[in-house]
N, C-alpha and C positions, 0 to 999 in steps of 0.2 A: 504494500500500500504506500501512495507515494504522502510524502509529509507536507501536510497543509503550510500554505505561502505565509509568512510572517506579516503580522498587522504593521508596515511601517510607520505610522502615525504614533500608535503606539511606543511600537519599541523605540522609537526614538524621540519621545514624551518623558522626559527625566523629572520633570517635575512634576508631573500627573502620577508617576510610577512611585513616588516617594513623596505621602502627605505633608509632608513632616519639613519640609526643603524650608518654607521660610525661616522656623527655629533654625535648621542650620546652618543657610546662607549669616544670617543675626549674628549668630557663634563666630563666623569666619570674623566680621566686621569686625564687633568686640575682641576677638581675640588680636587681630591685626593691629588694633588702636592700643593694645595693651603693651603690643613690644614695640613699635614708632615708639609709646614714650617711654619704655624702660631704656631704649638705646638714641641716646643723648649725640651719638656719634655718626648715627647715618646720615648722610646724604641723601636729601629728597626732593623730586622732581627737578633732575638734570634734563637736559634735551639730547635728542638725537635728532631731530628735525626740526621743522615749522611749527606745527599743527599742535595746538596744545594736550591735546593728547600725545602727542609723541616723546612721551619722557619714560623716565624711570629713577627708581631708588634703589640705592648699594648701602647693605647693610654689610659693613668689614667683621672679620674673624674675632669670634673673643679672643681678648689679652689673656697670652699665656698658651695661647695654642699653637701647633704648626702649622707653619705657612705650606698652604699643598700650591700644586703644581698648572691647577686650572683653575677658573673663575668658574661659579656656580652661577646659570641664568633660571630664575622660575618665571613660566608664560602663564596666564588665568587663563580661566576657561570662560563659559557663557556665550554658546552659540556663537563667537562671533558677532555680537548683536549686544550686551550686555556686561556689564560689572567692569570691574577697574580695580588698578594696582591696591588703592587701600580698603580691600579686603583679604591680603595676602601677605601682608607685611612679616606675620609670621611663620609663611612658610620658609624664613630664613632660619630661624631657631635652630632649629635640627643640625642642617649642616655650619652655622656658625659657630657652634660648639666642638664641629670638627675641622677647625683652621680655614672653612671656605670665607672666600665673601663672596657675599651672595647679590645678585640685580635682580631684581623686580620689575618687571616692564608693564610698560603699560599700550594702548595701540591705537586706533581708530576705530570702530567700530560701521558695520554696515547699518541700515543701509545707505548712508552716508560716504561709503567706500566699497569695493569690495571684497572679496578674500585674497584675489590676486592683490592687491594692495596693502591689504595684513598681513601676507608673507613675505612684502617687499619691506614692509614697517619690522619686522624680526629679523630680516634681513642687514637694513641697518643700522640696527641695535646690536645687533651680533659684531659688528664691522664694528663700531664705537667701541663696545664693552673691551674690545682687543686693543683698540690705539691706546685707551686709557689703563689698561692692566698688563696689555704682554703678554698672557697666558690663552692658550687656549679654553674653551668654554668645557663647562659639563650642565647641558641643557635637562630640563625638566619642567613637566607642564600637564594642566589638568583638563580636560575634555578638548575644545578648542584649541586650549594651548597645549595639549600631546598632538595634534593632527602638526603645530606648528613647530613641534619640537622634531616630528617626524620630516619635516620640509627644512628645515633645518641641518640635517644631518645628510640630507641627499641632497643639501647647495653643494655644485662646484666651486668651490670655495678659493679653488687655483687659479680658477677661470674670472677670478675676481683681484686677482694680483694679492692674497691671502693663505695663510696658509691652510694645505690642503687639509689637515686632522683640525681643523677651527672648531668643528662641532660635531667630532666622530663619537662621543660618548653622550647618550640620551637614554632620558628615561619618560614617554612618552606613556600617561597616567589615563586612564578610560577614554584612550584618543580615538578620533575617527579618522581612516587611512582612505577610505572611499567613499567619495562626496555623493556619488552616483545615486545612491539608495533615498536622499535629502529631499533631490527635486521635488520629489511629488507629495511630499510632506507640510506642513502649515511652517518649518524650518523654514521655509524657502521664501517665505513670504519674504522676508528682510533681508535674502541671502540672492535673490533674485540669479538664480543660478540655469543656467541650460543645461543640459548634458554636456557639453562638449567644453564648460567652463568650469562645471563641476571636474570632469576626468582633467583637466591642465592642471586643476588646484588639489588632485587626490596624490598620495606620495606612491600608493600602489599601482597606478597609470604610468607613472612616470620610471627614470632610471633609479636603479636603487645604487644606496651609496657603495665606494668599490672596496670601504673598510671600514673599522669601528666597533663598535659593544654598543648593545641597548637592552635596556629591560620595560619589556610592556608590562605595567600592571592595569589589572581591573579589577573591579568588583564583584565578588562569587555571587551576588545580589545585582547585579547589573541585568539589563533584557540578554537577548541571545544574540542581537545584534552587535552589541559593544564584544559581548566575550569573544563574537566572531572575527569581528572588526583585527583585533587583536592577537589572536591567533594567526588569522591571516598574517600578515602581519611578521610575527615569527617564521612563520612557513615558509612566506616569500623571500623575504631579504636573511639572507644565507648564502652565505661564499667563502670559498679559501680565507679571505682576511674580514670575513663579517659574519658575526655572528648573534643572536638577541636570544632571550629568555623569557617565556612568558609567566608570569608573576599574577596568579589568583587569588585575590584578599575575604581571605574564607569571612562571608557575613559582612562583609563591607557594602555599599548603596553606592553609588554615584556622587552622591556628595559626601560621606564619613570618609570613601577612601583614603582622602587626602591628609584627613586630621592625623597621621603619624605624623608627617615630615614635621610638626612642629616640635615634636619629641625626641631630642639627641638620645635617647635611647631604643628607641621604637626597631624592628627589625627592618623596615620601610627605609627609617633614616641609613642603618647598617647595608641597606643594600647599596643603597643611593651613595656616600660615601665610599664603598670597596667598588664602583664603576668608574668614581672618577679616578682609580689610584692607579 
């Protein structure tokens, strides 16, 4: 018997799938406003651009830590269409604890833009975060910003007069790799996507990177689409010098998965730190 076609509205309805989103989106705020002010020492709302959205904040390594070898970048997520850097503030926690410093970006949002312009906005922010540190990055991002941490990793980054491992280490968190499935979705209202703009802006359409380490994680509570999304994902990008991990967060939602990274001890952070080493 062949298996019934997946509801895509649904499954890819995160906030319909989980009552409960506003408390947690709340949580992220709150929490994010709580570490801006305990760190007196971050840098907030630098520019990489024009457009006032085009900033970001670097939160530097606790005193007393080792200095590691890459810049930590975290991307938010919200469709593409929604949220901003300060509710993420402390997704730095985690790895400032283990010698990173960490940027925070923040982007443009559609439908004022569109996705091909969000990944040229991470684009440039990838390019800045290097002139200003020197280090290559270890990217990590949460729905939207795993799709962009995954675009990220598959930049030619040589072909930009940069170097080429800029962004070979990601960790691409309940991302979406193919836009395709969106179109026909109430997503798409804001995201105004065609087929054929959808597949230029999915990373599984496109060349996959020619090396690097990534870990997909999802949520064991996610639809079937995300788990899929992700596995794909693994499946595909695989080669002599590339290789990823799929990472399933037994009882995690779409929106809790994330709440380790703010925990320097969480197994989440432990993974995230032994990728960028």
């Amino acid at each position: 018997m062949a298996s019934a076609t997946p509801d895509m509205e649904a499954e890819y309805n995160n906030r319909a799938r989980v009552p409960e989103h506003p408390e947690l989106i709340a949580a992220w705020k709150s929490g994010a406003e709580a570490y801006r002010t305990a760190r007196s020492d971050a840098q907030l709302d630098l520019a990489y651009g024009t457009d006032l959205r085009q900033v970001f904040d670097v939160f530097p390594r606790l005193t007393g830590t080792p200095e590691r070898d890459r810049t930590a970048l975290f991307i938010h997520g919200g469709y593409w269409q929604a949220l901003d850097k300060s509710f993420f503030s402390h997704m730095a926690r985690g790895l400032n604890a283990h010698g990173y410093d960490v940027v925070i970006a923040n982007y443009r949002l559609c439908p004022a833009v569109s996705i091909a312009d969000i990944i040229d906005d991470m684009r440039e922010l990838a390019a800045r975060t290097y002139e200003l540190m020197h280090r290559p990055l270890l990217v990590y991002g949460h729905s939207a910003g795993g799709h962009l941490a995954a675009c990220l990793m598959a930049t030619n980054w040589a072909g930009r007069g940069l170097p080429a491992d800029l962004c070979d280490r990601a960790m691409p968190i309940s991302g979406l790799f193919d836009l395709q499935p969106l179109v026909q979705t109430s997503v798409n209202t804001a995201l105004k996507m065609s087929e054929e703009t959808a597949a230029q802006a999915s990373p599984l359409t496109g060349n996959p990177p020619s090396s690097g380490r990534f870990v997909a994680v999802v949520g064991g509570d996610e639809s079937s689409e995300y788990l899929r999304q992700s596995r794909t994902l693994v499946d595909r990008w695989a080669g002599p010098a590339l290789g990823g991990v799929l990472d399933i967060q037994s009882g995690a939602n779409h929106f809790t998965v994330i709440d380790p990274l703010s925990d320097p001890d969480s197994a989440l952070t432990t993974a995230l730190v032994n990728l960028g080493a």
